[in-house]
ChimeraX commands (.cxc) that place a marker at each C-alpha (Angstrom):
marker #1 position -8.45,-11.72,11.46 radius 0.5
marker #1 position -12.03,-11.83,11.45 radius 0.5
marker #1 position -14.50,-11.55,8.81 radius 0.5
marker #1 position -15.54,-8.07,9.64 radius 0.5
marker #1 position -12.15,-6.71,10.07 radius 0.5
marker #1 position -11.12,-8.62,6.29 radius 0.5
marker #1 position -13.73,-6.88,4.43 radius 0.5
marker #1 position -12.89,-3.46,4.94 radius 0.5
marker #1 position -9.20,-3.70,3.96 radius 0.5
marker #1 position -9.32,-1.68,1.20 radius 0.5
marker #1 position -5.82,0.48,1.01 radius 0.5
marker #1 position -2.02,-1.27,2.10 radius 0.5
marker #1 position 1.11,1.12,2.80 radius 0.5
marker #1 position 3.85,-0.93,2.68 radius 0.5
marker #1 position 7.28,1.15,3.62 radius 0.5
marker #1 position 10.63,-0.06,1.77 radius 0.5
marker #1 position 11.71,-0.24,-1.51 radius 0.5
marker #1 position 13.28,-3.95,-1.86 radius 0.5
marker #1 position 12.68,-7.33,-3.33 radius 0.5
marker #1 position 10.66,-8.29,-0.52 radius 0.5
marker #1 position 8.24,-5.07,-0.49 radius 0.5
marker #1 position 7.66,-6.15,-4.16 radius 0.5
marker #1 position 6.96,-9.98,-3.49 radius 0.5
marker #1 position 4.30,-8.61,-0.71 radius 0.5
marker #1 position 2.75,-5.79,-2.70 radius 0.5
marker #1 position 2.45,-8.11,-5.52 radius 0.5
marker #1 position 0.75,-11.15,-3.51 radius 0.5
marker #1 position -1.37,-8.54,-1.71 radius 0.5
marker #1 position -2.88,-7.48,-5.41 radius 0.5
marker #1 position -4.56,-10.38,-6.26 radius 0.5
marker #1 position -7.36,-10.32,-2.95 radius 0.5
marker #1 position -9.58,-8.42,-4.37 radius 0.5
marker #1 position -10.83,-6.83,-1.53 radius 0.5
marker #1 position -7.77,-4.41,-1.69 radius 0.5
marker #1 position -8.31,-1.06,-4.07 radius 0.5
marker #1 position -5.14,0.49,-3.59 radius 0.5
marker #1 position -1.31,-0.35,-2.48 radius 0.5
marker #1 position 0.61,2.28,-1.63 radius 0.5
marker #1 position 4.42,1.54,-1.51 radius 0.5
marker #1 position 6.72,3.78,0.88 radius 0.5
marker #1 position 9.33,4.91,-1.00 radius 0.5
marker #1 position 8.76,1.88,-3.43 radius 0.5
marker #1 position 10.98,1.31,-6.41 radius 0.5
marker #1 position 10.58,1.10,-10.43 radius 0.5
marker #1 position 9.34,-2.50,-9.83 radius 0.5
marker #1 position 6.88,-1.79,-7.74 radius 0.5
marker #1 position 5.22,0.73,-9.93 radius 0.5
marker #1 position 4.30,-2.08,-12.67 radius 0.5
marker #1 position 2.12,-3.86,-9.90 radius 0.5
marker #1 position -1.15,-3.27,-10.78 radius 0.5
marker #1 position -3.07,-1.80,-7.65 radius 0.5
marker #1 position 0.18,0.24,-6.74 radius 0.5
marker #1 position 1.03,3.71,-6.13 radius 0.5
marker #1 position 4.47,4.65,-5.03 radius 0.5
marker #1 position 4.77,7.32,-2.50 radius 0.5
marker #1 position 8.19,9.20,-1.77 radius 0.5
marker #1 position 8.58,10.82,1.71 radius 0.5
marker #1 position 8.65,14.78,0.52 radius 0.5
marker #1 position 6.84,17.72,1.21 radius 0.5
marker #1 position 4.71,17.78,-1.71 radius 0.5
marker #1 position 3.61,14.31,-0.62 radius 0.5
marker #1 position 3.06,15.02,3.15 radius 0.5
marker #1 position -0.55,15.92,2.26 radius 0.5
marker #1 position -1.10,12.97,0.17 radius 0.5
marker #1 position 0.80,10.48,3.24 radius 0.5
marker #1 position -1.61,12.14,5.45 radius 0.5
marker #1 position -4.55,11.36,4.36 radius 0.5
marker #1 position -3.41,7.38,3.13 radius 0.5
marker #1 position -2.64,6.72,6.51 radius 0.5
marker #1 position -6.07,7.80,7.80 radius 0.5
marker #1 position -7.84,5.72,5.34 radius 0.5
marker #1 position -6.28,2.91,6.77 radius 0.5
marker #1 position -8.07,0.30,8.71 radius 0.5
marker #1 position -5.23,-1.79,9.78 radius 0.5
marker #1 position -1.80,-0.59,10.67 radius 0.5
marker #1 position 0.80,-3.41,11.34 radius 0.5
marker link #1:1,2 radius 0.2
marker link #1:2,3 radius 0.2
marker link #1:3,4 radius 0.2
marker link #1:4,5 radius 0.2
marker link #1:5,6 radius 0.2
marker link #1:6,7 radius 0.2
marker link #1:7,8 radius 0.2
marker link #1:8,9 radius 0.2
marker link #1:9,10 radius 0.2
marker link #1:10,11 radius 0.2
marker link #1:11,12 radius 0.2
marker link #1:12,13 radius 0.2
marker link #1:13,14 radius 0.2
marker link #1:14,15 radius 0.2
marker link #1:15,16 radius 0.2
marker link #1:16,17 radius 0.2
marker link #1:17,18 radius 0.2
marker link #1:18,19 radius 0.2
marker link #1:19,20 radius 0.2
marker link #1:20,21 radius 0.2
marker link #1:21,22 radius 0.2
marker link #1:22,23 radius 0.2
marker link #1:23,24 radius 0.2
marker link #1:24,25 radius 0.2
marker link #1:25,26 radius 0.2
marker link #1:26,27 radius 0.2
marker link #1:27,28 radius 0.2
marker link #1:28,29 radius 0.2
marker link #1:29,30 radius 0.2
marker link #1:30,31 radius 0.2
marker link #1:31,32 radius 0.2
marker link #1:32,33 radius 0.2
marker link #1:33,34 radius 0.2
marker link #1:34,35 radius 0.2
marker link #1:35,36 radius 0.2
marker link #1:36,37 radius 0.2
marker link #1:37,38 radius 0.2
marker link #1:38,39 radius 0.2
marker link #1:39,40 radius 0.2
marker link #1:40,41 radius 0.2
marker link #1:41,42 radius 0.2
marker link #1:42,43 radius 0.2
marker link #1:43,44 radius 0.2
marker link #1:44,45 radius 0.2
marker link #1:45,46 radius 0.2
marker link #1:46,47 radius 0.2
marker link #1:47,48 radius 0.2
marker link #1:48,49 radius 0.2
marker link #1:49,50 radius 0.2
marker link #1:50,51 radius 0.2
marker link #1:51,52 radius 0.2
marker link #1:52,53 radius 0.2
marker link #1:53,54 radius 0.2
marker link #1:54,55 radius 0.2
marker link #1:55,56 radius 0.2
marker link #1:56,57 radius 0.2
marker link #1:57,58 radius 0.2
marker link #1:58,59 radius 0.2
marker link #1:59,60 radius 0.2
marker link #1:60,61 radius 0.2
marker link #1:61,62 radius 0.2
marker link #1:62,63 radius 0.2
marker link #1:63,64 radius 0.2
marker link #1:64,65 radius 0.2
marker link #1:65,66 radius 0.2
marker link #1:66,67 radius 0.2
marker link #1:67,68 radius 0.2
marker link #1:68,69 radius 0.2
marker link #1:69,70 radius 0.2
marker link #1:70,71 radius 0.2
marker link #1:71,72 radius 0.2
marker link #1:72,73 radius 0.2
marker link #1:73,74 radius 0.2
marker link #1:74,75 radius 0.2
marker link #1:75,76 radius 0.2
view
C-alpha cells in the first residue's frame, strides 16, 4: 500500500460478528490514522472497542450503510 493510499484510511467496515472480526477491529484501532470502525453486524464485544460502531443490516440503517460505504477509500 503506498503512502498516499495509507493516509487517507480513515473509516473500516468490517462484516461478521465473531472472534476474529473482534481481534481485527481491535488491532485496526490502535493506527491512528483510522477515525471510525464500523462492524457489520458486530457483536457486544465489539462495541467496547474504542473507535467502533456496530451496524445491523435493517432498514433504519440502510441510510446510515449507505453513506459508510461511500466514505470508504478502500474496499477489500
Amino acid at each position: 500500500m503506498t503512502k498516499q493510499v495509507s493516509e487517507k484510511l480513515e473509516n473500516i467496515v468490517i462484516i461478521g460478528n465473531g472472534g476474529r472480526e473482534n481481534a481485527l477491529a481491535w488491532a485496526i484501532q490502535k493506527n491512528k490514522l483510522i477515525k471510525k470502525i464500523y462492524l457489520i453486524p458486530g457483536n457486544g464485544g465489539s462495541g467496547k472497542i474504542k473507535k467502533c460502531q456496530n451496524l445491523n443490516l435493517d432498514y433504519e440503517n440502510k441510510k446510515l450503510l449507505i453513506q459508510t460505504l461511500n466514505s470508504l477509500e478502500l474496499i477489500s
